[in-house]
N, C-alpha and C positions, 0 to 999 in steps of 0.2 A: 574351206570349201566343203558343202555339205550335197552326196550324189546316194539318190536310193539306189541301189543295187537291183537289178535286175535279173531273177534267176527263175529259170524254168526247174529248176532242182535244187532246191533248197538243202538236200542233203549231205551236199558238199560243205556245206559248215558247217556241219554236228561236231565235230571237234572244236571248233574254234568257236562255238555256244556255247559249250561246256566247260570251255578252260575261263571264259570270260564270266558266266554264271556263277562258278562256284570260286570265286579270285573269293578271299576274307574278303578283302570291303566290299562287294556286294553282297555276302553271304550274311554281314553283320544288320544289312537293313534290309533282310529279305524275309519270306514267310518260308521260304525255302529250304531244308537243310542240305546238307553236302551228303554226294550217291556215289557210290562207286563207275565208273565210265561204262562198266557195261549193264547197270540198270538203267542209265543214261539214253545207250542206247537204245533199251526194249521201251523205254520210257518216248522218244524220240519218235518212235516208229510206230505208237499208238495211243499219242495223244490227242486232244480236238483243237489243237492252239494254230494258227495263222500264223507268220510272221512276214514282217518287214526290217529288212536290214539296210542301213545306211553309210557310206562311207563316209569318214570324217576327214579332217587333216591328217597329217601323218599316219596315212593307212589304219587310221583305230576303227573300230566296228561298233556300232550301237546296234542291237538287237530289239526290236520291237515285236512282242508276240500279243494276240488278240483271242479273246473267244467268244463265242452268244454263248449264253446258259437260259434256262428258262426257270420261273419259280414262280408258281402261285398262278398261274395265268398271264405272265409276262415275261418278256424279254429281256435280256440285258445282256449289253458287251462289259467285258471286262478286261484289261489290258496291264501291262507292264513293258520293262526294258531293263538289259542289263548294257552295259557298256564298260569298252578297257580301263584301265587304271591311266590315270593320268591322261583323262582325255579335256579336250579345251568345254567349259562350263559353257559357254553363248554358242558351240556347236550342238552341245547335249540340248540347251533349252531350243532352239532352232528348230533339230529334228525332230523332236517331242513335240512342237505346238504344230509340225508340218502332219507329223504320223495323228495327231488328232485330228485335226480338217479331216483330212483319208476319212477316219472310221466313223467322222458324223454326218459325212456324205453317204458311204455305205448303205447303213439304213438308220433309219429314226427311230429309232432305240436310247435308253437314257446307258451313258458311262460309267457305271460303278465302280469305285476300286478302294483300297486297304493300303495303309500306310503302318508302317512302325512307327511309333512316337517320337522316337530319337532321331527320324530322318528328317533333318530341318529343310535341307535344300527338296526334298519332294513335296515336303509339307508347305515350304512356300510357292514351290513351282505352280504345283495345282490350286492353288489360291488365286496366284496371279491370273492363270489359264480359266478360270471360272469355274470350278470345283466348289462345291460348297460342302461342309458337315454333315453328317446325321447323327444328331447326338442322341438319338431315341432308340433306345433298344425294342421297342415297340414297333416303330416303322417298318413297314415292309420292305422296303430298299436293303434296311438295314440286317434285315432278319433273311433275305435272298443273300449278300458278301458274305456273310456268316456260313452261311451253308455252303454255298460256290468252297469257299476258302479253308471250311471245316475246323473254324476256329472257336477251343471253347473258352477260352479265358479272354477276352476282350480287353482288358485293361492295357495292354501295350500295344492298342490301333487306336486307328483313325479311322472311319467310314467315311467314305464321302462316294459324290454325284455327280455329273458335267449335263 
């Protein structure tokens, strides 16, 4: 059973973002490093990120957070998710293709986003979901994730596009 959550205050799960963000296996395929809980919080309380959260089975929590960035003259959303340990794989692909409808209805904007190479289950997810490559370091797309993400060694992503 998969139920978004509805919350006029989102800040009632800043603990329960944090504990599930920063678990090792999501921290192993993330762009993220692990912060101490109270940069967390200053972090929390000013950053430009969106979220949607979903309830899954057994009370586990997928976290979907969203942002617009602008570069070059364009738009772009950018998005991620972390989710509990041991949560059911066909409720995570579920949510994820439900919180993607969401944000291409929103606005008509293209979806960028950054994979670590070693994440296969994301790297196939967004395949499935109509994700494509940018294998050009050249490309604009490619040269806006770069920036948004502040990554200089590129060799262990993925760029891609929805």
């Amino acid at each position: 059973m998969i139920k978004k959550i509805k919350f006029s205050n989102f800040d009632k799960l800043i603990n329960a973002y944090y504990f599930s963000r920063f678990q090792n296996k999501n921290l192993q395929l993330s762009v993220s490093k692990k912060v101490k809980l109270i940069d967390h919080y200053i972090w929390w309380f000013t950053n430009k990120r969106k979220f949607q959260v979903y309830e899954l089975s057994n009370k586990k929590l997928i976290f979907f957070w969203y942002q617009k960035f602008y570069f070059k003259r364009n738009y772009f959303w950018t998005c991620g998710f972390h989710v509990d340990s041991n949560t059911n794989l066909n409720e995570i692909i579920k949510s994820y293709s439900n919180f993607l409808k969401f944000l291409k209805k929103k606005k008509k904007i293209p979806i960028v986003g950054l994979i670590i190479k070693k994440n296969i289950f994301l790297k196939k997810l967004n395949q499935d979901l109509g994700f494509t490559n940018i294998p050009s370091s050249n490309d604009r797309v490619y040269q806006a994730i770069k920036k948004f993400y502040k990554i200089k060694n590129t060799s262990n992503y993925i760029f891609s596009k929805l």
